[in-house]
N, C-alpha and C positions, 0 to 999 in steps of 0.2 A: 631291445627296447628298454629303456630307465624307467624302474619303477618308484614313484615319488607320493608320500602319503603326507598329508596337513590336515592343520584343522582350523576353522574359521570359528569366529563368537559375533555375535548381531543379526539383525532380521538376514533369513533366509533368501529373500532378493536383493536385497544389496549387499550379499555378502556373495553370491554367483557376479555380479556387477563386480567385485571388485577384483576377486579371481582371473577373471573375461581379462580386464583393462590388466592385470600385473601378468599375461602371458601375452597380449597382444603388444607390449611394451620390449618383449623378449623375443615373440614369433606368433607364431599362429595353432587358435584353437580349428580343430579339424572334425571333431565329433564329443557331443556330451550325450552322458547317460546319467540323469536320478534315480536315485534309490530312496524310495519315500523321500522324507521332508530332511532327511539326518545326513546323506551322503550324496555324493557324486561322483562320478569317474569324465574325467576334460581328456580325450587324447590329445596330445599336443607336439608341434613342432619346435624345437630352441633352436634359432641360428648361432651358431655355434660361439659370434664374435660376442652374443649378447647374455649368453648361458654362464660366463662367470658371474653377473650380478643378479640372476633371477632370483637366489634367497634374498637378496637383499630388494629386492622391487615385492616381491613377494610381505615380507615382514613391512615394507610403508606401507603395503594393503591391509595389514594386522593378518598376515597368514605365517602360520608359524608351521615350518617344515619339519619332520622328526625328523632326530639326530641322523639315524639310519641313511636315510634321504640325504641330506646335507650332503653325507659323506659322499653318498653314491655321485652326488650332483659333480661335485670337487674332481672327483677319480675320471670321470667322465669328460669333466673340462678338464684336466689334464691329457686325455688324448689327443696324437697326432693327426686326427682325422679332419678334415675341412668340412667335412657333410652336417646338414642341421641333423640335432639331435632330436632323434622319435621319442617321444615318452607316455606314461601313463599318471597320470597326477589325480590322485584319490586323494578329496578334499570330506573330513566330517565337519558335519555344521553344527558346534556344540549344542547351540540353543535350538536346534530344529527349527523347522516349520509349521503347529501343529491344524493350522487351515489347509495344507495341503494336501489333497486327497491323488490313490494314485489308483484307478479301477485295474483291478486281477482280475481276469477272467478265471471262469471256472475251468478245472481241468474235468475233463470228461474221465469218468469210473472209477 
């Protein structure tokens, strides 16, 4: 699995909106997870023919991919493989959320 880390600036919902729209442009979101108002985790699907431009559909979202990432993305589309690529794309949301409440339950003892 590609593991891909960004980070997003602007409200908290439209900045999930604009994430959503720059992977459905490239493939398909398959499961999201938040973490508080500050993070996210999108598991996501890249068809392979569309995964060379996703930093670049990515950055017209205003989503900036760390280096690391980029690279990973690159190496990746340089494989021979035809299959979509699986990945992990852990997005931080600089500005948070901070209306957004997320109830923990209590752990028992």
């Amino acid at each position: 699995m590609l593991f891909l880390q960004g980070i997003v600036r602007g409200d908290w919902y439209g900045a999930v909106l604009r994430v959503r729209a720059a992977v459905n442009e490239c493939g398909f979101v398959l499961e999201e997870h938040p973490f508080s108002g500050i993070m996210m985790n999108f598991r996501i699907e890249l068809l392979r023919e569309c995964a060379g431009r996703f930093a670049t559909v990515l950055e017209e979202q205003a989503v900036v991919l760390h280096v690391t990432s980029l690279e990973n993305l690159r190496a990746e589309c340089g494989s021979q493989s035809r299959e979509p690529i699986d990945a992990m794309l852990v997005i931080l949301f600089a500005d948070g959320d901070p209306d957004k409440i997320h109830i923990v339950p209590a752990v028992p003892g």
